[in-house]
N, C-alpha and C positions, 0 to 999 in steps of 0.2 A: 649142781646148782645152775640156775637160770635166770639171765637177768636181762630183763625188758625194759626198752625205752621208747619213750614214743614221742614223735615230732606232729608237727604240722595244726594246733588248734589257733586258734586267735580270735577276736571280733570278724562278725558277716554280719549284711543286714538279710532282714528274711528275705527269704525265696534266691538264699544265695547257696555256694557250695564252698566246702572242703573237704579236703583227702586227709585222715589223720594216718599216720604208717607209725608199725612198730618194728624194732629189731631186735633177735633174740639171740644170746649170745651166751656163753659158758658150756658147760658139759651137759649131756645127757645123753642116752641111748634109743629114745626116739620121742618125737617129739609132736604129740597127739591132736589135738584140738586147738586152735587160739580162737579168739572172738577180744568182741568190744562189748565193755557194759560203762555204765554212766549213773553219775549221782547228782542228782540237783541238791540244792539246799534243802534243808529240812525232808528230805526223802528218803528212800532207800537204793540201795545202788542195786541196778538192775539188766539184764542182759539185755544189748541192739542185737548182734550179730553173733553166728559163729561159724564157724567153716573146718572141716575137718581135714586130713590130712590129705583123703581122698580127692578133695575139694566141694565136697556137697552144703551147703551151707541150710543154715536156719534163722529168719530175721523175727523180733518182734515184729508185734503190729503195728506198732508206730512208726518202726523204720519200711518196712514192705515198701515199695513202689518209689522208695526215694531213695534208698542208701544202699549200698551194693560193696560187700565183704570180697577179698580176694586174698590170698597166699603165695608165697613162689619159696619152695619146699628150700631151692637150691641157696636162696640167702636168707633163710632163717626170717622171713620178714612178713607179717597179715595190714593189709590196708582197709579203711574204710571211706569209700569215697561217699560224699554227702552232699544230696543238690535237695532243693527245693526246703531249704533250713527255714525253722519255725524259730518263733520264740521259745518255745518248750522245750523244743532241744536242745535249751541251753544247760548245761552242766560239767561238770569234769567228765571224762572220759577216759578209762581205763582198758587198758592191753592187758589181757589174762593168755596165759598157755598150759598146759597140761602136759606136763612131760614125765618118763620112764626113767628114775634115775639112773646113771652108770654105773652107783655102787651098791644102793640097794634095793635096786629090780623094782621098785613101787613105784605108785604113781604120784607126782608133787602137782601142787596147782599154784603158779607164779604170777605174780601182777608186777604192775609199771608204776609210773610214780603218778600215773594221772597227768592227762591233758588238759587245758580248759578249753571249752569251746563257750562263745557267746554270739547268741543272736537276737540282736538289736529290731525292733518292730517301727 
């Protein structure tokens, strides 16, 4: 089991930044993919980022050029740092991981409890 929490959303106004970070924590036997995905109101919840274990990453196209995904394997922890914030990126934001379990060798997909970020125009 795998449990994700994630710090750092709050009000910016545009054309500001935040770094959201997750940390991962509990058992598992390796510990695959994290990313950030985001739901605005009345939307669907949808992938920003994701970065693999590797560390190669994949952004939507909304995020490209502004928001920048990172990992650091040894504390369990994926960041998404965020400059040039819109109004549109205003939403919750969500830490997902993809992990191997200990006990039964498959793969689980775990979320966080959601951050808010809001950005004020």
């Amino acid at each position: 089991q795998v449990q994700l929490v994630e710090s750092g959303g709050g009000l910016v106004q545009a054309g500001g930044s935040l770094r959201l970070s997750c940390a991962a924590s509990g058992s598992w036997l390796r510990l695959n993919a994290m990313a950030w995905y985001r739901q605005a109101p009345g939307k669907q919840r949808e992938l920003v980022a994701v970065v693999g274990r590797g560390g190669n990453t994949n952004y939507a196209n909304s995020a490209k050029g502004r928001f920048s995904i990172s990992r650091d394997n040894a504390k369990n922890t994926v960041s998404l740092e965020m400059n040039s914030l819109k109004p549109e990126d205003t939403a919750v934001y969500y830490c997902n991981a993809v992990a191997v379990s200990s006990t039964s060798l498959q793969l689980h997909t775990y979320w966080g409890q959601g951050t808010q970020v809001t950005v004020s125009s």
